[in-house]
C-alpha positions in Angstrom: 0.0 0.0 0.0 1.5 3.3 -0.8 2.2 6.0 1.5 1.1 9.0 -1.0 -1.6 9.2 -3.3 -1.6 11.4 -6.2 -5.7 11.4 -7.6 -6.8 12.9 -10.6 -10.3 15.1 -10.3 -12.0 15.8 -14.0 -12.9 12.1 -15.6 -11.2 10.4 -12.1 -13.3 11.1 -9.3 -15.6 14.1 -10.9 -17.2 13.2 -14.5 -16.4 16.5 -16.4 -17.4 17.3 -20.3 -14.6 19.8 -20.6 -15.4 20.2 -24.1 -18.3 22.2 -23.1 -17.1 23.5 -19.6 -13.4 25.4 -20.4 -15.4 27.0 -23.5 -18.1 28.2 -20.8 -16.0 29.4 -18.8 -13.7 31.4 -20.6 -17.1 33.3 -22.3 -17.8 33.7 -19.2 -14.9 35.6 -18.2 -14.6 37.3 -21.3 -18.4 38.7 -20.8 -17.0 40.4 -17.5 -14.2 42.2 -19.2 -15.0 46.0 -19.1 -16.3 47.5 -21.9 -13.1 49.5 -23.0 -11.1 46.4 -22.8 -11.0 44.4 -25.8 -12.3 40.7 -25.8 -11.9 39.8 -28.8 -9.8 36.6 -29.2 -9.5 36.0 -25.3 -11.1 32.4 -25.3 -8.3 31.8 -27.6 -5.4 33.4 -26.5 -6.3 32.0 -22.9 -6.3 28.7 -24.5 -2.3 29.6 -25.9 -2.1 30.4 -22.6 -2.5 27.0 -20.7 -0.8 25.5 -23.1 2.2 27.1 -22.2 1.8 26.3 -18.4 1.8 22.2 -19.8 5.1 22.8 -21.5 8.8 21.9 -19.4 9.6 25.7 -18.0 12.3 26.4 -15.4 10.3 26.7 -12.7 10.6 30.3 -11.3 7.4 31.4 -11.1 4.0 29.9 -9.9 1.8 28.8 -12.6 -0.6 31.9 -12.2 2.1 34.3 -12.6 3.1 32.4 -16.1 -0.6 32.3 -17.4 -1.3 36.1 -16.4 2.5 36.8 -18.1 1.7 35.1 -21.1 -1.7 37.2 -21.4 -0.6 40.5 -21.1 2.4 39.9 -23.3 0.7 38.5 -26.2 -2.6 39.9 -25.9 -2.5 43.0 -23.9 -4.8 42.2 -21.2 -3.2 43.8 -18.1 -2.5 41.1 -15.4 -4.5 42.8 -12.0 -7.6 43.8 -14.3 -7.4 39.7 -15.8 -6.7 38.4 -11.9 -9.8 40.9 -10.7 -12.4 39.7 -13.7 -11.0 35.9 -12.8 -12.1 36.6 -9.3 -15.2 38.5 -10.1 -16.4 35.8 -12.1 -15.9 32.8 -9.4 -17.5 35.1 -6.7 -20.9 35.9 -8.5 -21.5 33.5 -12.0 -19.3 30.2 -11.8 -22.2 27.9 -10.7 -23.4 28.3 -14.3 -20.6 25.8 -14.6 -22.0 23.1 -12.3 -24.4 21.2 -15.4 -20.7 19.9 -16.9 -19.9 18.1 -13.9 -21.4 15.6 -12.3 -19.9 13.0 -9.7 -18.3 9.9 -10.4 -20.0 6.7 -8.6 -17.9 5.2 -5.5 -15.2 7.9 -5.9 -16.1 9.3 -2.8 -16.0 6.0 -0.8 -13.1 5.4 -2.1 -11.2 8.5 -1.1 -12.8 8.1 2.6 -11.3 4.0 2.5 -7.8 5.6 1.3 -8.0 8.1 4.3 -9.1 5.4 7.2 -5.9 3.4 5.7 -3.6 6.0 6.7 -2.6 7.3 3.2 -1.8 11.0 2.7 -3.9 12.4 -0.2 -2.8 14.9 -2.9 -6.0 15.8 -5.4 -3.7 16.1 -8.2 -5.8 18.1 -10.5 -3.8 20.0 -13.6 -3.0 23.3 -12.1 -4.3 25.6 -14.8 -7.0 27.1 -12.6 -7.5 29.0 -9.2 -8.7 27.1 -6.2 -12.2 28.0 -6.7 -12.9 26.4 -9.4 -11.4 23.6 -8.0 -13.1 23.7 -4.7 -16.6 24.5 -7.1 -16.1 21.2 -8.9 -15.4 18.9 -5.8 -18.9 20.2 -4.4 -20.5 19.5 -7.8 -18.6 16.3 -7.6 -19.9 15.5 -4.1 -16.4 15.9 -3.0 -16.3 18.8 -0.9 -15.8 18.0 2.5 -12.6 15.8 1.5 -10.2 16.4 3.5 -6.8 15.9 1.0 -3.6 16.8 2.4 -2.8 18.7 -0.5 -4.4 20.4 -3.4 -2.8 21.9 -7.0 -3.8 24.7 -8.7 -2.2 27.0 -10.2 -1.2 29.6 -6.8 0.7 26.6 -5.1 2.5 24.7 -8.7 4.9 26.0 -11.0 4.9 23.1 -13.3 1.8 20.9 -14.8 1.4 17.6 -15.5 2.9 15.7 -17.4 6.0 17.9 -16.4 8.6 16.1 -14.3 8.6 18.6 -12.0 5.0 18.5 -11.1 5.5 15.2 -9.6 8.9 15.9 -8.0 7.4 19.1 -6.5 4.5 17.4 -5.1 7.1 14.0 -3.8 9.4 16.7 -1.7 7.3 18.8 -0.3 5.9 14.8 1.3 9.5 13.5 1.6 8.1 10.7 0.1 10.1 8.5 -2.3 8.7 7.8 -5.6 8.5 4.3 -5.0 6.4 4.4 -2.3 3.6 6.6 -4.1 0.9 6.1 -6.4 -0.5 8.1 -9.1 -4.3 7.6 -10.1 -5.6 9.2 -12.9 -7.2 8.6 -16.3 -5.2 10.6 -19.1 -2.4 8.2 -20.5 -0.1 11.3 -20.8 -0.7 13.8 -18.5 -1.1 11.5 -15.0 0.7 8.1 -16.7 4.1 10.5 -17.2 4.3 10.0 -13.1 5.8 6.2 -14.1 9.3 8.3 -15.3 10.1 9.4 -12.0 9.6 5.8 -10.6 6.0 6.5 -9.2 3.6 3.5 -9.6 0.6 4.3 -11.7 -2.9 3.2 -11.9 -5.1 4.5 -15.2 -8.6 4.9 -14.4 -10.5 4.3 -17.4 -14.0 4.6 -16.8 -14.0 8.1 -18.7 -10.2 7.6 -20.5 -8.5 9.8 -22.1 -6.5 8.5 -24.7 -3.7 11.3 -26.1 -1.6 10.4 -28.9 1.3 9.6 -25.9 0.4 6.2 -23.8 3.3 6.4 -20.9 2.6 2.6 -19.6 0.6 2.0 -16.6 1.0 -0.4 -13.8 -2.0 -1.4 -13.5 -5.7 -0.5 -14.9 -9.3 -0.4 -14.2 -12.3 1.4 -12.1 -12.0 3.0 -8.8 -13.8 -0.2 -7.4 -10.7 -2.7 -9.2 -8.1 -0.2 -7.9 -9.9 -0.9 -4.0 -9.5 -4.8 -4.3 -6.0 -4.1 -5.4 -5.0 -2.1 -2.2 -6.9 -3.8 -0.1 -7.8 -7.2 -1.2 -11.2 -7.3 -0.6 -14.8 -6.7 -2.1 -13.9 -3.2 -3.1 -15.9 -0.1 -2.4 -19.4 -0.7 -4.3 
C-alpha cells in the first residue's frame, strides 16, 4: 500500500465534459471584461495560454504568474484587471458551470477508504486554474468536504502535468520517495508521465482519455478494481 496518493479530479473522481465546460467558462470571463477592454480573441489566446503552463519551464514562477504573463504579453490584457475579472467571475457566476460536472459513482468512498488506511492524499488536478474552481467542482462532484492533504492549482505549482517537475514538487514537499507513491488518474499522458520518476501508476479508465502519448501503466481499471487491489477485498461498491 502506498504512503502518497496522487488522484486525478476531472474524468477520475468528478465526470467532467470539458469540451463544453473550459469554453463556458472562458465566455464567461470574457463577458465580465470591461467594456473599453478588448475581448476579442480572449477564449483563444487564454487557451495559448494554458498551453504554455503544460510545457517543461524552469520553474521560477508559480503557474498563475506564467498564465497572467503570457496574457498580457501577447494579448494585452493587463495582469491585475485579468486576476480581478477571474475573481469577479468565481464570486458571482461560476455555478453556471456546475451542469458539466457531475460525480463519479464510488469515488467518494473510495477516497474516505484511502483516508481510514492511513494514506496522505494529494488531489492532483492540472493546475491551470484557481482554487475556486477547483473547490466548485469537488462540491458539484460531491467531494467537498474531503479532507486531502494537499491540493494543486495554479497559486501553489509552478509546473503541470505531465512535467517532471510536477510530480517531483509534489514527492518533496511529502519527503516521500517515488516508490512508495501512487499516481491515479485517467489521461495516458498527463497522469501516466508519473511512471518516469519511478512513481507506480494506476489508469482509471471509466472516462479515459487516450492522447496520442500512452506512458505505460501499472495497472488499470475502475475505482472499485483499484480498491480490491490495495486492499484485497470486495472493493468499495
Amino acid at each position: 500500500m502506498p504512503d502518497l496518493m496522487l488522484v486525478d479530479l476531472d474524468g477520475t473522481l468528478v465526470d467532467v465534459d470539458m469540451q463544453r465546460f473550459i469554453p463556458a467558462w472562458l465566455a464567461g470571463i470574457a463577458r465580465l471584461l470591461p467594456e473599453d477592454v478588448r475581448a476579442d480573441g480572449f477564449a483563444s489566446r487564454a487557451r495559448q495560454a494554458i498551453r504554455t503552463l503544460l510545457q517543461e519551464n524552469d520553474g521560477d514562477w508559480p503557474n498563475s504568474r506564467r498564465f497572467f504573463h503570457a496574457m498580457a504579453e501577447k494579448g494585452g490584457w493587463e495582469a491585475g484587471l485579468l486576476a480581478a475579472v477571474i475573481h469577479r467571475y468565481c464570486r458571482d457566476a461560476m455555478d453556471e458551470l456546475a451542469q458539466f460536472v457531475r460525480p463519479v459513482p464510488g469515488a467518494r468512498a473510495f477516497l474516505e477508504r484511502a483516508i481510514r488506511s492511513g494514506i496522505k492524499l494529494v488531489l492532483a488536478t492540472n493546475p491551470v486554474f484557481p482554487l475556486q474552481v477547483i473547490w466548485a467542482r469537488m462540491d458539484w462532484g460531491g467531494l467537498a468536504d474531503i479532507p486531502f492533504d494537499l491540493v494543486t492549482h495554479w497559486d501553489n505549482c509552478r509546473h503541470c502535468k505531465p512535467c517532471a517537475g510536477y510530480f517531483s514538487d509534489i514527492l518533496r514537499q511529502f519527503e516521500v520517495p517515488a516508490s512508495r507513491a501512487l499516481m491515479v488518474g485517467n489521461d495516458t499522458e498527463h497522469d501516466m508521465a508519473a511512471g518516469r520518476l519511478g512513481i507506480k501508476t494506476f489508469l482509471a479508465d471509466t472516462h479515459l482519455v487516450a492522447r496520442q502519448v500512452h506512458w505505460p501503466a501499472h495497472a488499470r481499471g475502475s475505482l472499485d478494481h483499484l480498491a480490491r487491489l490495495l486492499w484485497g477485498d470486495d472493493g468499495i461498491s
